[in-house]
C-alpha positions as CSV (number, residue, x, y, z in Angstrom):
1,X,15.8,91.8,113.9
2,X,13.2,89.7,111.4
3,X,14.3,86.7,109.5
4,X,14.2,86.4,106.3
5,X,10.6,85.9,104.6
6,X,9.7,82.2,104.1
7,X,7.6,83.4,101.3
8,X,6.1,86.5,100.9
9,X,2.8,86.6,101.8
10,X,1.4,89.0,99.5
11,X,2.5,85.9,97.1
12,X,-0.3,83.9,98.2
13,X,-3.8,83.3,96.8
14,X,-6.0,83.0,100.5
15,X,-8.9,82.2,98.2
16,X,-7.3,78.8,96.6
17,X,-8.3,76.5,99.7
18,X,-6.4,73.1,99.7
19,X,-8.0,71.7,102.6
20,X,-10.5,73.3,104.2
21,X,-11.7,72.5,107.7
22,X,-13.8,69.4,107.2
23,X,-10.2,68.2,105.6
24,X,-8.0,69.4,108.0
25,X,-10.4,67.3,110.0
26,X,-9.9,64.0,108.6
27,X,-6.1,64.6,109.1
28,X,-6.0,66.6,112.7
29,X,-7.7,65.3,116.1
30,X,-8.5,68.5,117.6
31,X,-12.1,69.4,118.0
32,X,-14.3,72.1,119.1
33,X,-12.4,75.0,120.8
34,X,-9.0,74.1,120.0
35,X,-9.7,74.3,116.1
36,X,-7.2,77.1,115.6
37,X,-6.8,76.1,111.6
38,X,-9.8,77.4,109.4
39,X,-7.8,76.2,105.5
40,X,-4.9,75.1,103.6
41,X,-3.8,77.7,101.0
42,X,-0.7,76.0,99.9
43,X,0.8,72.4,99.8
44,X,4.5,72.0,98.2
45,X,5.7,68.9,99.0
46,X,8.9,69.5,96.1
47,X,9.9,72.7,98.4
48,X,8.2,71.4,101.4
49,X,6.2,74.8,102.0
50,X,2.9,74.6,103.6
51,X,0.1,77.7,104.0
52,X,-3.0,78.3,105.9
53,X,-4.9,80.5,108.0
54,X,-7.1,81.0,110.8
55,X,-10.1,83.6,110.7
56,X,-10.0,85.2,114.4
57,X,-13.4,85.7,115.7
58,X,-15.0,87.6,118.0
59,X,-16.9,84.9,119.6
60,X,-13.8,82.7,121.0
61,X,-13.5,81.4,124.4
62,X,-10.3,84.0,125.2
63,X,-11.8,87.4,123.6
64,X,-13.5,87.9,127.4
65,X,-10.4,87.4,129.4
66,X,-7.3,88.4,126.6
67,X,-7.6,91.5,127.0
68,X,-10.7,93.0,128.3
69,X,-12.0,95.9,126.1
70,X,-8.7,95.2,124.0
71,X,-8.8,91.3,122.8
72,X,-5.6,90.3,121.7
73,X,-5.1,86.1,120.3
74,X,-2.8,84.5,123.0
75,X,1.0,83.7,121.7
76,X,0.3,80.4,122.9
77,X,-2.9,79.7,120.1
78,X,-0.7,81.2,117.5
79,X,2.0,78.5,118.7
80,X,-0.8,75.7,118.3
81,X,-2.2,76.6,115.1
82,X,1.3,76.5,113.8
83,X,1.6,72.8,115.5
84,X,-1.4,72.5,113.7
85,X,-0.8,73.5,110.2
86,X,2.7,71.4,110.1
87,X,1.1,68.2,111.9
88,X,-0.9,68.9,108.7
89,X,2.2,68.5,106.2
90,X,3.5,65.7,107.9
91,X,0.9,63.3,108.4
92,X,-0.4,63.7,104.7
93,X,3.1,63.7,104.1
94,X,3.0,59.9,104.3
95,X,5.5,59.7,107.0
96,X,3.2,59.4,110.0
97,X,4.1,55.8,111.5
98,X,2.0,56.1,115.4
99,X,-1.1,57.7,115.8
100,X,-0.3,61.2,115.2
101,X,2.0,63.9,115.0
102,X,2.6,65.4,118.7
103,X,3.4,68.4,119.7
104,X,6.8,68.1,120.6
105,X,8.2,71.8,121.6
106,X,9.3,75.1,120.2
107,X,12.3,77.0,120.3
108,X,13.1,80.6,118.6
109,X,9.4,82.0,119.2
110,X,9.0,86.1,118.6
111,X,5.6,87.5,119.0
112,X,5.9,90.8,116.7
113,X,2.7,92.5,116.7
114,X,-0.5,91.7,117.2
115,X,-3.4,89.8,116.5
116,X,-7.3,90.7,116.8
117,X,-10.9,89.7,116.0
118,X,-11.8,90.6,112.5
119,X,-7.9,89.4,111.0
120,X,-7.0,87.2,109.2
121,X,-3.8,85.3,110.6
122,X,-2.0,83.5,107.5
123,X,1.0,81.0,108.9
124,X,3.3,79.7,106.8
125,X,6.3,76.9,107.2
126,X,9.0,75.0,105.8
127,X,10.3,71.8,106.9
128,X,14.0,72.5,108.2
129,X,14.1,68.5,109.3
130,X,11.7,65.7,108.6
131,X,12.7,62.4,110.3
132,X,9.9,59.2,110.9
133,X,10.4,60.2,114.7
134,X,10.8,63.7,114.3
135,X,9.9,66.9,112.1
136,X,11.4,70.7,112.8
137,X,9.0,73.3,110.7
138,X,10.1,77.1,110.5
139,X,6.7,78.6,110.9
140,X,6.4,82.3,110.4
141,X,2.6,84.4,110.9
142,X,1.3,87.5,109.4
143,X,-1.7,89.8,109.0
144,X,-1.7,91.4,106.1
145,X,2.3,91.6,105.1
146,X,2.7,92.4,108.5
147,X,5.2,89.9,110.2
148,X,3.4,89.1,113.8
149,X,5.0,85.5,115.0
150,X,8.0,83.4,113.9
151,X,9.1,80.3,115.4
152,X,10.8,76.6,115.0
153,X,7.7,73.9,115.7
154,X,9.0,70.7,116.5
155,X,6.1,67.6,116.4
156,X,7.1,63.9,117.1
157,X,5.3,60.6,116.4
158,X,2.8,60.0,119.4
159,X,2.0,56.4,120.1
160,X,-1.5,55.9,122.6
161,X,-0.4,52.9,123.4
162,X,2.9,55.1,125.2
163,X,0.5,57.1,127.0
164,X,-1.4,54.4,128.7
165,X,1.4,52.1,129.5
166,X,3.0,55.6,131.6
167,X,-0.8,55.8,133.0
168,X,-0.3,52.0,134.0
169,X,3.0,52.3,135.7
């Protein structure tokens, strides 16, 4: 059975862009082909609600392999344009403290229809925990009205100094 709605997203106004992709660019590290965030459409930090979108195209790297003659967008880049669009919230947030926002895990994940070239996949969250070392975003994803993804994103503060101390170990 579907959740509730986050917010309805015949509610939103996909034209109003917050941050558009040379923003979400001074906030996010990924580059080139794992890009999966094309805007911001809504930022409300009072009920802690973030909206954005991704424009699927035709030309990405996984339209050949995912599903020949039938391209469907992999769970797994809905999953990271979620990550995406809450590491978005939380670092502008203000709260960000290491270098950024990590990808920390999922849990609750339901793929509920699908996703092609030409759609236009709208994802939108709500903080249900936001700690300095830790945030938990319900995250939900539809074309249209249609409900195609829900899930619980969970990000945590990534230090690079971590990373290279385990490297030198």
């Amino acid at each position: 059975m579907p959740p509730p709605l986050i917010l309805n997203p015949a509610q939103l106004d996909t034209n109003h862009v917050v941050a558009s992709r040379e923003e979400l660019r001074k906030v996010n590290p990924q580059r080139f082909e794992m890009e999966q965030l094309d805007g911001i459409i809504l930022l409300d930090r009072q009920q802690h609600l973030i909206a954005g979108y991704k424009d699927v195209r035709d030309d990405e790297f996984w339209v050949r392999g995912h599903m020949p003659s039938f391209p469907l967008l992999p769970g797994v880049l809905m999953c990271e344009a979620s990550a995406q669009l809450v590491a978005y919230y939380y670092t502008t947030s203000g709260m960000l403290e290491g270098d950024f926002i990590a990808f920390g895990g999922m849990e609750n994940v339901r793929f509920r229809g699908a996703v092609r070239p030409g759609d236009r996949l709208v994802l939108i969250g709500k903080a249900a925990k936001l700690h300095r070392r830790q945030a938990v975003f319900n995250v939900q994803g539809f074309v249209g009205t249609r409900l195609v993804f829900q899930g619980d994103i969970i990000g945590v503060q990534f230090h690079i100094k971590d990373l290279e101390n385990e490297t030198e170990s």
